[in-house]
C-alpha positions, 0 to 999 in steps of 0.5 A: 389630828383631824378625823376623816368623816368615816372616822366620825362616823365609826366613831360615833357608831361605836359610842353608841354601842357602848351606851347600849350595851351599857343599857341592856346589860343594866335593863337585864338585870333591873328587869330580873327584879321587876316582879318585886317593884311591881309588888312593892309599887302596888303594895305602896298603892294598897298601904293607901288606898282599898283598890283592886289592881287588875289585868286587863290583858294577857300582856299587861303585866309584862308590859307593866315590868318593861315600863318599870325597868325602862324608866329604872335604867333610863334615867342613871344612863343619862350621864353615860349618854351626855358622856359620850356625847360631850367627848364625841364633840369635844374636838368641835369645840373652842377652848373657852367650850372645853373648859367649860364642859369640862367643870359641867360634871360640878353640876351633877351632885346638884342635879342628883340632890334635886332628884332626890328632893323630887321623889320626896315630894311626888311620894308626899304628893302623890300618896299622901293627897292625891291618891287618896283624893282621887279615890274619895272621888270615886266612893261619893260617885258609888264607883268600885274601884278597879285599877289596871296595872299599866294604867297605874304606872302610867299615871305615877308616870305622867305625874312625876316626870314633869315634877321630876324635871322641873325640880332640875330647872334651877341646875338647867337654868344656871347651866344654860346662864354659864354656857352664854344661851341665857341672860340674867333677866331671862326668866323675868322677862318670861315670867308670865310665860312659864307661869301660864305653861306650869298650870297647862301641864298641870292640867295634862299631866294630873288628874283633873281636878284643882287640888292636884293641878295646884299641888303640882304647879306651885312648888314649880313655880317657888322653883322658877322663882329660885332659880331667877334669884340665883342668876340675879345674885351670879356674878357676869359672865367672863370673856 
């Protein structure tokens, strides 16, 4: 039965209640155990390298738990969110898009491994090379090293969420391929292109030195190449 565009609308309202409920009530209760990843994220930092992690401001530490807690339930409620996006628009689609929607939930243990996968890599990464690199750095410059709090967050956070998401381009690549966005000799044909834009954020999103840029862009660019292989070896699009 064909909805009017109230109907629409007060449907669309309620989906988006529901999705932030969802996200409060979990934000609630991640932020309750924030004290104890900020300590264990600085613990982390300390195993590693003999830095001060200080407040610069009165806020700063609260600020810190908010950003922790954010990012800790803004990545599970991403499925939620797609949920109810692809169940708001299932009555626009035809039938080959349902079908289609409906298997798309085959790529989410795929996606979820790739993360996994990612966290290992930026917890290697960067604790093991870059931290330490950074802060040898400093000591050759007779630098004392005084780390804010929120700063520190915000550069685990500036590095890994790149790394984060481009681990999940062989499962973007293979999805955009099935729903017919791309062919199969996209990514060949952009080669050069993403090559050039993987050493740019890079540059932005790690510290400037060639060591961390390079630590960052080659597994990425094994990535893209996997991921040109897999659509290479896929077999053509039905219908």
């Amino acid at each position: 039965m064909k909805q009017t565009i109230p109907e629409h609308l007060l449907e669309l309202r309620m989906r988006l209640i529901y999705f932030f409920l969802f996200f409060i009530v979990f934000f609630v209760v991640v932020y309750l155990f924030s004290d104890y990843l900020v300590s264990w994220l600085v613990d982390s930092v300390l195993d590693v390298v003999r830095v001060n992690i200080i407040n610069l401001s009165m806020i700063e530490y609260f600020v810190a738990k908010i950003k922790i807690s954010f990012i800790l339930v803004f990545v599970p409620s991403l499925p939620i969110l797609a949920y109810h996006i692809a169940e708001y628009v299932k009555p626009a689609l035809t039938g080959r898009e349902r079908r289609f929607f409906r298997h798309l939930w085959v790529y989410m243990p795929f996606s979820i491994l790739l993360f996994l996968v990612s966290v290992v890599f930026f917890y290697f990464s960067f604790y093991k090379v870059i931290l330490p690199f950074v802060y040898s750095m400093s000591l050759k410059a007779s630098i004392y090293n005084y780390w804010s709090i929120s700063k520190l967050i915000d550069t685990l956070l500036l590095f890994f969420l790149p790394v984060a998401i481009g681990f999940q381009l062989p499962v973007i690549s293979t999805f955009l391929f099935k729903a017919g966005f791309i062919s199969k000799e996209f990514l060949s044909r952009k080669r050069r292109f993403f090559y050039v834009l993987v050493f740019i954020l890079a540059s932005v999103f790690t510290p400037p030195d060639v060591v961390s840029q390079l630590i960052v862009a080659f597994p990425l660019i094994v990535l893209f190449e996997v991921s040109n292989l897999i659509l290479k070896i896929m077999p053509e699009r039905k219908g």
